[in-house]
Biotite code that builds the C-alpha atoms (Angstrom):
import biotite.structure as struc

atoms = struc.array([
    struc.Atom([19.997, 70.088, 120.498], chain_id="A", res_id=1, res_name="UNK", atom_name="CA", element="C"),
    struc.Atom([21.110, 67.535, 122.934], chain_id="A", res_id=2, res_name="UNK", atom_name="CA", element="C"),
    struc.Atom([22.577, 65.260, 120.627], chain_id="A", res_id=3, res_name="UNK", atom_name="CA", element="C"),
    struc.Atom([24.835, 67.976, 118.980], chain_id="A", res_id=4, res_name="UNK", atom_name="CA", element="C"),
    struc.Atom([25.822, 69.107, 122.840], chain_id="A", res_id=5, res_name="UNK", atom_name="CA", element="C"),
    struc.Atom([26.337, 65.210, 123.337], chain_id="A", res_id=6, res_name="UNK", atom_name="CA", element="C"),
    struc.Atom([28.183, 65.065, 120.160], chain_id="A", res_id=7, res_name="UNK", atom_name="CA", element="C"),
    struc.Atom([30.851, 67.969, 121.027], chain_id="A", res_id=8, res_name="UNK", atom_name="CA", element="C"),
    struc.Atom([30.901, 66.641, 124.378], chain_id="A", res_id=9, res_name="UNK", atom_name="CA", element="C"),
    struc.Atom([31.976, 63.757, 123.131], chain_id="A", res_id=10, res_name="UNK", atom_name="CA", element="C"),
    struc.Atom([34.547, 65.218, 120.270], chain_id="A", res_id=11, res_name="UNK", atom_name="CA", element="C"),
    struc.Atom([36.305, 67.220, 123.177], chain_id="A", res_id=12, res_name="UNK", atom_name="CA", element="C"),
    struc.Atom([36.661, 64.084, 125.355], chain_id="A", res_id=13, res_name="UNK", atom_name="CA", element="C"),
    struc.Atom([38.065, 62.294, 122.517], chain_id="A", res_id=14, res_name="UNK", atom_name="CA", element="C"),
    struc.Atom([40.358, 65.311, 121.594], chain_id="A", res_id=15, res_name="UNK", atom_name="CA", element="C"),
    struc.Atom([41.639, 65.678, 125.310], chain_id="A", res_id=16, res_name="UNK", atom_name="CA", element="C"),
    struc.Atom([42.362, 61.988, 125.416], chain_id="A", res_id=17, res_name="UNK", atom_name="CA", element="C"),
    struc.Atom([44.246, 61.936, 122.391], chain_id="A", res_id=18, res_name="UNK", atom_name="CA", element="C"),
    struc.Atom([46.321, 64.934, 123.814], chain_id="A", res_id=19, res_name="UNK", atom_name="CA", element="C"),
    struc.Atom([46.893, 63.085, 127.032], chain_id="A", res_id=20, res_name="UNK", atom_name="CA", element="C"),
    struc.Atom([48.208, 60.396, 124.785], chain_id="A", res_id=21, res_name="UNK", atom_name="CA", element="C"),
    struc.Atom([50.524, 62.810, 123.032], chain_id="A", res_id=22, res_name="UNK", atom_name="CA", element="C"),
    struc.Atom([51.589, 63.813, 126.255], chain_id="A", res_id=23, res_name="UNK", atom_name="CA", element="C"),
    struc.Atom([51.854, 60.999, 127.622], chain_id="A", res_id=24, res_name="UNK", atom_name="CA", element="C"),
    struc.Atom([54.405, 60.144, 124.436], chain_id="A", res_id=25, res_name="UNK", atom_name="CA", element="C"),
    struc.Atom([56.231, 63.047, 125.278], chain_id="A", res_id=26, res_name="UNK", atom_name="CA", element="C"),
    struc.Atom([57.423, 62.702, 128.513], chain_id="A", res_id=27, res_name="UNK", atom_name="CA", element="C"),
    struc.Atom([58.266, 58.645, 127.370], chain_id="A", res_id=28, res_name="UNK", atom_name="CA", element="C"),
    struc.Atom([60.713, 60.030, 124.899], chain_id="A", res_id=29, res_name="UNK", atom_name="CA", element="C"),
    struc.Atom([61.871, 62.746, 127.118], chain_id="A", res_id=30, res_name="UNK", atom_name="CA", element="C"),
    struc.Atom([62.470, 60.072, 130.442], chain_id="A", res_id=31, res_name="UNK", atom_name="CA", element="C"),
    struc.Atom([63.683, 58.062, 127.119], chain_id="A", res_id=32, res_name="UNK", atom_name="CA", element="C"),
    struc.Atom([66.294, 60.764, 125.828], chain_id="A", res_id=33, res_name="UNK", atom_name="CA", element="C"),
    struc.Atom([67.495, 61.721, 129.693], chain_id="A", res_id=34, res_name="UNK", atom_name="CA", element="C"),
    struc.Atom([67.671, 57.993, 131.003], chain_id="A", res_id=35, res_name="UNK", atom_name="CA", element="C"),
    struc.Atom([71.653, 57.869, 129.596], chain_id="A", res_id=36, res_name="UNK", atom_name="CA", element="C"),
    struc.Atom([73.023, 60.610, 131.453], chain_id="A", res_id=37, res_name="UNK", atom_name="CA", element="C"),
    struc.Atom([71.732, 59.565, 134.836], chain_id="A", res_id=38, res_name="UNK", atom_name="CA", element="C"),
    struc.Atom([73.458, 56.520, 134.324], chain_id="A", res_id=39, res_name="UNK", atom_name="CA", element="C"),
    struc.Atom([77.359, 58.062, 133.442], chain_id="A", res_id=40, res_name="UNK", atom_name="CA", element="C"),
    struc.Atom([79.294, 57.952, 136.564], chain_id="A", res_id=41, res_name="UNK", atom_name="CA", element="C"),
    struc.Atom([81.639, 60.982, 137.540], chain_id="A", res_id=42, res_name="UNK", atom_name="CA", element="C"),
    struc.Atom([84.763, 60.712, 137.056], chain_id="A", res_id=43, res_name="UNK", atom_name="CA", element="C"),
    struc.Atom([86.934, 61.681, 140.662], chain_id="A", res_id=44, res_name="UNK", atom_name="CA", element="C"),
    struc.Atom([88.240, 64.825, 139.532], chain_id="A", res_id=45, res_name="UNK", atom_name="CA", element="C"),
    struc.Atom([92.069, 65.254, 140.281], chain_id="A", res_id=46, res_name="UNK", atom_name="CA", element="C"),
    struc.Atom([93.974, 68.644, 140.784], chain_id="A", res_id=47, res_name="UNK", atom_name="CA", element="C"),
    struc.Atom([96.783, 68.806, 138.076], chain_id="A", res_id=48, res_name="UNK", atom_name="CA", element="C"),
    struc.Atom([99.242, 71.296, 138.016], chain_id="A", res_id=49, res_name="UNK", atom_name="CA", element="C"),
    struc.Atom([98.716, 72.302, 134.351], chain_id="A", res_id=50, res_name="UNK", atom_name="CA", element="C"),
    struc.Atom([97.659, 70.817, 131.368], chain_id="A", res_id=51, res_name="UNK", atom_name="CA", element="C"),
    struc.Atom([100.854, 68.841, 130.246], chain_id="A", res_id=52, res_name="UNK", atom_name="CA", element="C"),
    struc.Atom([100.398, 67.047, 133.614], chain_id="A", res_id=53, res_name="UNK", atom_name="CA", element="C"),
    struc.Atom([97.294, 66.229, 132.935], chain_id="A", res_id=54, res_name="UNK", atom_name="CA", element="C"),
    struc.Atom([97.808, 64.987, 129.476], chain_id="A", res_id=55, res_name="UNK", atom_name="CA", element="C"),
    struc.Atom([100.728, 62.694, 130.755], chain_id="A", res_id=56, res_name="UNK", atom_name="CA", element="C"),
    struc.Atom([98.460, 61.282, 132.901], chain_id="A", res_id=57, res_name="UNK", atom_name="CA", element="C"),
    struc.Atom([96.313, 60.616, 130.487], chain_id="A", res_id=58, res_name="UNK", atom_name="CA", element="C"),
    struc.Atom([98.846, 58.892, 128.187], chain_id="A", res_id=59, res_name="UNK", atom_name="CA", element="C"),
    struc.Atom([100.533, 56.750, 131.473], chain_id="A", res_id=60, res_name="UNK", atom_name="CA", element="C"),
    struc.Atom([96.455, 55.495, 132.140], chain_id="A", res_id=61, res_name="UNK", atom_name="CA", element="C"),
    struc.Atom([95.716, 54.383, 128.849], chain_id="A", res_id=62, res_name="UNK", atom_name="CA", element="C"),
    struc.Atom([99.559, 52.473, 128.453], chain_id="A", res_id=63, res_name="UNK", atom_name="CA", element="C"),
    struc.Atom([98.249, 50.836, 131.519], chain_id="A", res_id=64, res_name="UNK", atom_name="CA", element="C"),
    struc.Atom([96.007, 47.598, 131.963], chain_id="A", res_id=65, res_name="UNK", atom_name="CA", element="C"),
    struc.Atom([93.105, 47.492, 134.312], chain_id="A", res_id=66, res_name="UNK", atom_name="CA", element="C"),
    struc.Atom([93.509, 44.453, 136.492], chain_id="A", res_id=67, res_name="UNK", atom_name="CA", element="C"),
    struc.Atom([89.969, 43.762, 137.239], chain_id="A", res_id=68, res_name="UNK", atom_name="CA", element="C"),
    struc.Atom([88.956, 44.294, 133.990], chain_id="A", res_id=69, res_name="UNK", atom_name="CA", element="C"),
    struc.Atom([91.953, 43.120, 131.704], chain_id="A", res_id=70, res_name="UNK", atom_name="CA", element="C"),
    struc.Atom([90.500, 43.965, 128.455], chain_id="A", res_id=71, res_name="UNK", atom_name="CA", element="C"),
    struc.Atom([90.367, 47.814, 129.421], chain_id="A", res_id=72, res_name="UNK", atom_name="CA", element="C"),
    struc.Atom([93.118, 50.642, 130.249], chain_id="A", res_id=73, res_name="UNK", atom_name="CA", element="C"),
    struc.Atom([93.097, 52.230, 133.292], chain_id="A", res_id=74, res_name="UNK", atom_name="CA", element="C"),
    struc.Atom([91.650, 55.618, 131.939], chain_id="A", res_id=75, res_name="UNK", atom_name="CA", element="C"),
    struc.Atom([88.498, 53.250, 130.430], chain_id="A", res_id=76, res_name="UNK", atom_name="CA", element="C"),
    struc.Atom([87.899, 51.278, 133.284], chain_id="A", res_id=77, res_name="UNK", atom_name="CA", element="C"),
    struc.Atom([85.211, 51.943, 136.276], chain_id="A", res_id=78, res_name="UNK", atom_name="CA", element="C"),
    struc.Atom([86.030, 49.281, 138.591], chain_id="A", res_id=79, res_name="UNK", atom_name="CA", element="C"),
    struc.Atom([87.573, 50.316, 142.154], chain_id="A", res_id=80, res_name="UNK", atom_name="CA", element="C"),
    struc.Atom([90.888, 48.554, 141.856], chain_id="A", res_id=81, res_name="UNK", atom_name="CA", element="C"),
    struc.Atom([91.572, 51.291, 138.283], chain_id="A", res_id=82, res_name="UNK", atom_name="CA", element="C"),
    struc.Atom([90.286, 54.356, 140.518], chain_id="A", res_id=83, res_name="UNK", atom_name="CA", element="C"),
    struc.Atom([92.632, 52.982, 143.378], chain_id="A", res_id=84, res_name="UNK", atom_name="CA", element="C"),
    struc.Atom([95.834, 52.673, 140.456], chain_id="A", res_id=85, res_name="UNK", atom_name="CA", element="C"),
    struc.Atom([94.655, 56.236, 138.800], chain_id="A", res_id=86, res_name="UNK", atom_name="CA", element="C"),
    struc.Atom([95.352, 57.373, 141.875], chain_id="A", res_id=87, res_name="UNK", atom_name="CA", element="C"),
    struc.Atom([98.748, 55.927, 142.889], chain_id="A", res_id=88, res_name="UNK", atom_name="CA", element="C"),
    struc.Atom([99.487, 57.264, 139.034], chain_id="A", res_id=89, res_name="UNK", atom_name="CA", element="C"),
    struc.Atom([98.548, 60.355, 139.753], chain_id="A", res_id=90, res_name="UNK", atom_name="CA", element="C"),
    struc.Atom([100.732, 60.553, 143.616], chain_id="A", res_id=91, res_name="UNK", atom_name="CA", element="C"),
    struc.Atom([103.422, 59.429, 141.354], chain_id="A", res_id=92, res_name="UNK", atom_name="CA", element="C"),
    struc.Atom([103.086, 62.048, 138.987], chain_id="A", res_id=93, res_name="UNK", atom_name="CA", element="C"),
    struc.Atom([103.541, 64.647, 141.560], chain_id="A", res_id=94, res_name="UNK", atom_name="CA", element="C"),
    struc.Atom([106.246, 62.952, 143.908], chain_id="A", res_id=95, res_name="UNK", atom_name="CA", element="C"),
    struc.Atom([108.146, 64.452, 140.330], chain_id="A", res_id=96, res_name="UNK", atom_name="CA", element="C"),
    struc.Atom([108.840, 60.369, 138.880], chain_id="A", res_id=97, res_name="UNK", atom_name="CA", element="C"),
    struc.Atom([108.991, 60.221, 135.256], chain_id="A", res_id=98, res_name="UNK", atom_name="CA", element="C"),
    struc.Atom([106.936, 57.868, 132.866], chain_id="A", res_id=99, res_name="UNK", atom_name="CA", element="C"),
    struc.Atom([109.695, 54.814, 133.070], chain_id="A", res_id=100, res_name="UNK", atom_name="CA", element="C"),
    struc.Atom([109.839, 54.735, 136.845], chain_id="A", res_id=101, res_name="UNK", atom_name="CA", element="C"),
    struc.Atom([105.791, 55.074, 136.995], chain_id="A", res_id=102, res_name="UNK", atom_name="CA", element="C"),
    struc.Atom([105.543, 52.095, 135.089], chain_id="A", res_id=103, res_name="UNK", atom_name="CA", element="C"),
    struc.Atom([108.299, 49.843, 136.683], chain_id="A", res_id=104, res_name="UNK", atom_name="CA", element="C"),
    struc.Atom([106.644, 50.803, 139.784], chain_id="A", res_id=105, res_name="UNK", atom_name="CA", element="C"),
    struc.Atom([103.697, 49.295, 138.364], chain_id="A", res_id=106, res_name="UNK", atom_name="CA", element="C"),
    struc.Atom([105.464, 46.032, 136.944], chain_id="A", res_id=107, res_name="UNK", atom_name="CA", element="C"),
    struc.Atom([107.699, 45.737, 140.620], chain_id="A", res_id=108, res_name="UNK", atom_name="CA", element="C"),
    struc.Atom([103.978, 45.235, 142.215], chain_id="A", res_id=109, res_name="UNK", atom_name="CA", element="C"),
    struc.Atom([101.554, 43.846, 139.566], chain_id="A", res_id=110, res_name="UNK", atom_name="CA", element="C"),
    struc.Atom([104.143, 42.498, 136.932], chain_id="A", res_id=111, res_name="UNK", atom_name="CA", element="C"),
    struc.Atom([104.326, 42.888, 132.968], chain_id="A", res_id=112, res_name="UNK", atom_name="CA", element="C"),
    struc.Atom([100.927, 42.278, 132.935], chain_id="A", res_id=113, res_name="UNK", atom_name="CA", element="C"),
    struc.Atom([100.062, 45.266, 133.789], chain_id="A", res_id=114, res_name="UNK", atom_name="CA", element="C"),
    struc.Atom([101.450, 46.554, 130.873], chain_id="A", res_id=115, res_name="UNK", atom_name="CA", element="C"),
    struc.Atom([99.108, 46.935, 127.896], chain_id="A", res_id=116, res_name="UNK", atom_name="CA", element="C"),
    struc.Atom([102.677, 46.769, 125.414], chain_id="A", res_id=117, res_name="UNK", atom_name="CA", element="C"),
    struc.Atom([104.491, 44.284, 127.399], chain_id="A", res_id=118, res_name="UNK", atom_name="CA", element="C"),
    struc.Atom([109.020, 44.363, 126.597], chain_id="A", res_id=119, res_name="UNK", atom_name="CA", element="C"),
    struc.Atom([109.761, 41.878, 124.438], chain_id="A", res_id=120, res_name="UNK", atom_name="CA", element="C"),
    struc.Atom([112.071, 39.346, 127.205], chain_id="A", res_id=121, res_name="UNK", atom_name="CA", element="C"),
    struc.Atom([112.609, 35.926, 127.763], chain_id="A", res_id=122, res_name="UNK", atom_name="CA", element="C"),
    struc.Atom([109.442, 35.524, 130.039], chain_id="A", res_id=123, res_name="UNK", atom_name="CA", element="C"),
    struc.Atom([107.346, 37.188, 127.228], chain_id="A", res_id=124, res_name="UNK", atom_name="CA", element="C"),
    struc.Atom([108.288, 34.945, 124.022], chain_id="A", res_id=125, res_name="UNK", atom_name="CA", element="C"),
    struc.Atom([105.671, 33.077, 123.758], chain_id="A", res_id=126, res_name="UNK", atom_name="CA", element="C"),
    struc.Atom([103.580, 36.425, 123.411], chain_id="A", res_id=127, res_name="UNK", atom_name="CA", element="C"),
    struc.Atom([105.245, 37.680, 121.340], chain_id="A", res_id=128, res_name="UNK", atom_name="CA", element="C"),
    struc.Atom([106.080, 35.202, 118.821], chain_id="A", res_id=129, res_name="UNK", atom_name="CA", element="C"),
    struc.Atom([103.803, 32.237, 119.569], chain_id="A", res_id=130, res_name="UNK", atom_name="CA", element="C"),
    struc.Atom([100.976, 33.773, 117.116], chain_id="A", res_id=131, res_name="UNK", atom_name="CA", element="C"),
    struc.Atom([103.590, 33.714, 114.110], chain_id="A", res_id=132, res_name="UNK", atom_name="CA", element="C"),
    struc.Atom([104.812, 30.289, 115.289], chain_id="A", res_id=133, res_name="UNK", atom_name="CA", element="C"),
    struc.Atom([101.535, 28.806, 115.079], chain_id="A", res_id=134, res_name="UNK", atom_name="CA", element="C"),
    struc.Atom([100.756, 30.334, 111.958], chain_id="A", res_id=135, res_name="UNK", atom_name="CA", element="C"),
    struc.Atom([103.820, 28.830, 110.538], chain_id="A", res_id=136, res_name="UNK", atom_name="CA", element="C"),
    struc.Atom([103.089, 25.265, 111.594], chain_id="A", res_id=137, res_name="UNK", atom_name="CA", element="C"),
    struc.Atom([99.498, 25.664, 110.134], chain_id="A", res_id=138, res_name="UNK", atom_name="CA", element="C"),
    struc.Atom([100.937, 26.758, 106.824], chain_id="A", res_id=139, res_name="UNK", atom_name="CA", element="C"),
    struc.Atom([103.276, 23.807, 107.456], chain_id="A", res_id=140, res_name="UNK", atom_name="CA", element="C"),
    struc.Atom([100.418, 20.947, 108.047], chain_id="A", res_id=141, res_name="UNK", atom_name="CA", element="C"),
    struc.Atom([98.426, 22.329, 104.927], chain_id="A", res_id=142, res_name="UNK", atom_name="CA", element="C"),
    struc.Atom([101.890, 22.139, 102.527], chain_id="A", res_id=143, res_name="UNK", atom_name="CA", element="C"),
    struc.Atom([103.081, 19.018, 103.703], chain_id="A", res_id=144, res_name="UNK", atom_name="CA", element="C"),
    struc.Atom([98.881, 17.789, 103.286], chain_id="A", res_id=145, res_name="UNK", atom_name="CA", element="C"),
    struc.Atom([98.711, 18.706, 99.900], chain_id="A", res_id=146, res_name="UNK", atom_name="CA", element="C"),
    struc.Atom([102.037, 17.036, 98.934], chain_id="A", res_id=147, res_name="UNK", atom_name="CA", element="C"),
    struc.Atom([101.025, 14.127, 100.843], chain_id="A", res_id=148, res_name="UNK", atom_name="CA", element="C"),
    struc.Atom([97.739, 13.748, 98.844], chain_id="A", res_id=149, res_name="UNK", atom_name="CA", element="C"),
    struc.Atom([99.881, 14.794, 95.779], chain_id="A", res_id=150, res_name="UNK", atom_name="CA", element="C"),
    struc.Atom([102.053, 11.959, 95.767], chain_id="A", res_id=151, res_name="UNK", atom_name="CA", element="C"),
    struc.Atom([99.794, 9.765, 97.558], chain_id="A", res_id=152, res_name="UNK", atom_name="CA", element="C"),
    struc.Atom([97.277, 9.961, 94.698], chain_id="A", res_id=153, res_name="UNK", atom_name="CA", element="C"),
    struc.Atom([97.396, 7.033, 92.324], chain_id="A", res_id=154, res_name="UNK", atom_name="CA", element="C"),
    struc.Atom([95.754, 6.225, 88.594], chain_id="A", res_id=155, res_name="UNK", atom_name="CA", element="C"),
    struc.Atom([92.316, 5.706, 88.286], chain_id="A", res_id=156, res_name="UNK", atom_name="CA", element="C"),
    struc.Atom([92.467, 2.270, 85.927], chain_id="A", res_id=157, res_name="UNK", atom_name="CA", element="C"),
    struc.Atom([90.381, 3.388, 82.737], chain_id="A", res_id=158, res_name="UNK", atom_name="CA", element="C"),
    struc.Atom([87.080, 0.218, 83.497], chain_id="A", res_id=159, res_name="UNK", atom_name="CA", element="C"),
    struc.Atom([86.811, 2.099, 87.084], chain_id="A", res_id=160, res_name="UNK", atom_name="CA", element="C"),
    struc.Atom([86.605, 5.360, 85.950], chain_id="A", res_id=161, res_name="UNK", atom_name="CA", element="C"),
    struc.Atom([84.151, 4.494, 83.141], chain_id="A", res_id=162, res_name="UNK", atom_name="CA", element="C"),
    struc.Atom([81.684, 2.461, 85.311], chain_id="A", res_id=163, res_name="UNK", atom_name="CA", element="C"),
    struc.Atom([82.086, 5.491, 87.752], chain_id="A", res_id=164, res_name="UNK", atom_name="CA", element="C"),
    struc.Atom([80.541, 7.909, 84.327], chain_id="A", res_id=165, res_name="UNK", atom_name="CA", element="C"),
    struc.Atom([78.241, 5.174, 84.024], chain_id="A", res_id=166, res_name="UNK", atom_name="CA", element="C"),
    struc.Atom([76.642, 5.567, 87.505], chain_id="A", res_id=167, res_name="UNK", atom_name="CA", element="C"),
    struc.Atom([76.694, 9.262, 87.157], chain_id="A", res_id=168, res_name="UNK", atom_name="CA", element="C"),
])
């Protein structure tokens, strides 16, 4: 009799550790499934009029370049200095500017690169055309390469090409 007490003694430990195993699993995945949202930031909410505001806003932040970060917009970007030029945006948007005098605000203190579409201007060539011009004198080095070796290229005499069969 004692060894089948001992034996379910034995069977229930093993069952309740295997359940505080499963458990155990549980709350992993759950801490594991929760772990993302406690690390999003809030966003400062702002008080826009209506909706069109808002959505203007939207539009202005994303045409503009985060400083800090330069390879985000400022409605992407988390670091201070974006927060800090959301918010001169936004104190724009409601001293009544419109879009153009938001964003030459902008450029007057943090110039064209602030701009994620920069105007095409003498100060901005090189941007704008310096990939094609580049690409052009590659495509010019590989022609003038080819016609090089082209030209360049001279008869094989018929004993050198047949010792070079023979050595293959």
């Amino acid at each position: 009799m004692e060894s089948a007490l001992q034996t379910r003694v034995l069977h229930w430990r093993w069952h309740w550790r295997e359940g505080r195993r499963v458990r155990l699993l549980l709350v992993l995945l759950l801490g594991m499934l929760l772990a993302p949202s406690l690390a999003a930031q809030a966003v400062d909410p702002l008080p826009f009029k209506n909706r069109s505001e808002e959505a203007r806003f939207q539009r202005l932040t994303a045409q503009l370049r985060c400083l800090v970060c330069q390879n985000e917009n400022l409605a992407d970007s988390n670091a201070s200095l974006a927060r800090d030029l959301r918010h001169q945006v936004f104190a724009q948007l409601q001293a009544g500017k419109s879009d153009a005098q938001i964003k030459q605000y902008m450029v007057d203190r943090y110039s064209d690169f602030v701009l994620y579409d920069p105007p095409v201007k003498r100060g901005t060539w090189l941007l704008w055309f310096g990939p094609a011009l580049m690409l052009a004198a590659g495509a010019g080095v590989v022609v003038h390469t080819v016609r090089h070796r082209a030209r360049a290229g001279t008869p094989v005499a018929p004993q050198a090409q047949a010792q070079a069969q023979e050595e293959w």
